[in-house]
C-alpha positions in Angstrom: -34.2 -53.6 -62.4 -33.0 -50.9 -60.4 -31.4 -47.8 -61.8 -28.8 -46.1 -59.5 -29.3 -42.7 -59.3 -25.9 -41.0 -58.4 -23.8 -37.2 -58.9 -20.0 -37.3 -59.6 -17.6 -34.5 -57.8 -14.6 -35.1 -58.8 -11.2 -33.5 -60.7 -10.1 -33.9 -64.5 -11.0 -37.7 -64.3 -14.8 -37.1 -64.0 -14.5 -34.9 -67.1 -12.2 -36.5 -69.1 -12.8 -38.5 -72.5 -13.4 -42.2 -72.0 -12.7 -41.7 -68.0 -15.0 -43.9 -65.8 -18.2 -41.0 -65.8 -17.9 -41.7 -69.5 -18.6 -45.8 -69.0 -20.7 -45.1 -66.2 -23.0 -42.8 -68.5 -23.1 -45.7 -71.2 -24.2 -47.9 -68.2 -28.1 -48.8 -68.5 -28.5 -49.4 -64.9 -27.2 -45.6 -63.5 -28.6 -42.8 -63.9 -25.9 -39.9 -63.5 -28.0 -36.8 -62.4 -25.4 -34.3 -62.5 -21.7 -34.7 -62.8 -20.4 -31.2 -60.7 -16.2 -32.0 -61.5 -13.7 -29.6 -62.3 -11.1 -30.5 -64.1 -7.2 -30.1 -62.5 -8.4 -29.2 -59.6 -8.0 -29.7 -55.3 -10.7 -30.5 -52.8 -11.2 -26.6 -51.9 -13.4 -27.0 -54.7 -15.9 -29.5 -53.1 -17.8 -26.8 -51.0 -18.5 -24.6 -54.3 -19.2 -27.6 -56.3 -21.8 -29.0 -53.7 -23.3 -25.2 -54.2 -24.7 -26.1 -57.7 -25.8 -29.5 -56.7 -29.3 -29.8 -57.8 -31.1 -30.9 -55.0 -34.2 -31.3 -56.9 -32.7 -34.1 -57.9 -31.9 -37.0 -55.3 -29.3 -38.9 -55.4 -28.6 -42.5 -53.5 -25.0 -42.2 -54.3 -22.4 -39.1 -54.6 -18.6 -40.2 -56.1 -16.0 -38.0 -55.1 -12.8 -38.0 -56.4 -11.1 -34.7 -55.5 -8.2 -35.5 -53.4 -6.1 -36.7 -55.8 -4.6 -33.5 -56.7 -2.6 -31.9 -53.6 0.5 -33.4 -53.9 1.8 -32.0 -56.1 1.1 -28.7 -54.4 1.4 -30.1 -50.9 5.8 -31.0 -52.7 6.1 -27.3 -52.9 4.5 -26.0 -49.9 1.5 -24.4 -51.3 -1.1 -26.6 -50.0 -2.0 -27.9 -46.8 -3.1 -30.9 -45.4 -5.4 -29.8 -43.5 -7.8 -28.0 -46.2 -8.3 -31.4 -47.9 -9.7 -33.3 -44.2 -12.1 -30.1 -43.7 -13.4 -29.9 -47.6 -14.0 -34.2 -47.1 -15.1 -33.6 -43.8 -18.2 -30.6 -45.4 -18.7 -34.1 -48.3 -19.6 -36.3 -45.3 -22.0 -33.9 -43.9 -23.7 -33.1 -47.3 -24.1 -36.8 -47.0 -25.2 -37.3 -44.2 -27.7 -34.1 -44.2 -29.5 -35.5 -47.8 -29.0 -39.3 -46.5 -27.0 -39.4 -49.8 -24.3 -42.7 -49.9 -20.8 -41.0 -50.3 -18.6 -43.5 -52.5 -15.0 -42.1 -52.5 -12.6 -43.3 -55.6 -9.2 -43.5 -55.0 -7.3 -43.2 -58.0 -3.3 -43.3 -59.3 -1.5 -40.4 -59.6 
């Protein structure tokens, strides 16, 4: 059987204690190469993240999960809109550029 090599970018939920990288680790059939969250954070953090990506190691899949975030800073005007559609924009190209399959989660708030 195939095993599904994939990298997590994400926020607090990729990191977190019995969060879904958690069960994905405990899954036999994916292989997690690196899991490049940081916890509370916003998607300006995708382009630094992607920095320490090991390319070394291939992934088929990268899960992000970074713009889940903003609002909260986007309710007091200290975040713009705009940040998050460039940093997702630099994910699709990292994509594209390693023929990696981006898988984006969209989670609650």
């Amino acid at each position: 059987m195939h095993e599904l090599n994939i990298k997590i970018l994400g926020t607090s939920n990729g990191i977190i204690k019995g969060g879904y990288a958690a069960h994905l680790l405990e899954n036999a059939r994916v292989n997690v190469l690196q899991n490049l969250s940081i916890g509370s954070s916003h998607p300006t953090v995708i382009a630094h993240a992607l920095e320490r990506s090991d390319l070394s190691q291939r992934e088929e899949f990268l899960l992000l999960d970074v713009c889940v975030n903003e609002q909260r800073a986007m309710s007091k005007n200290r975040y713009e809109q705009s940040i998050s559609v460039s940093m997702f924009r630099h994910f699709l190209s990292y994509c594209s550029e390693n023929g990696v399959t981006p898988v984006v989660l969209l989670l609650p708030v």
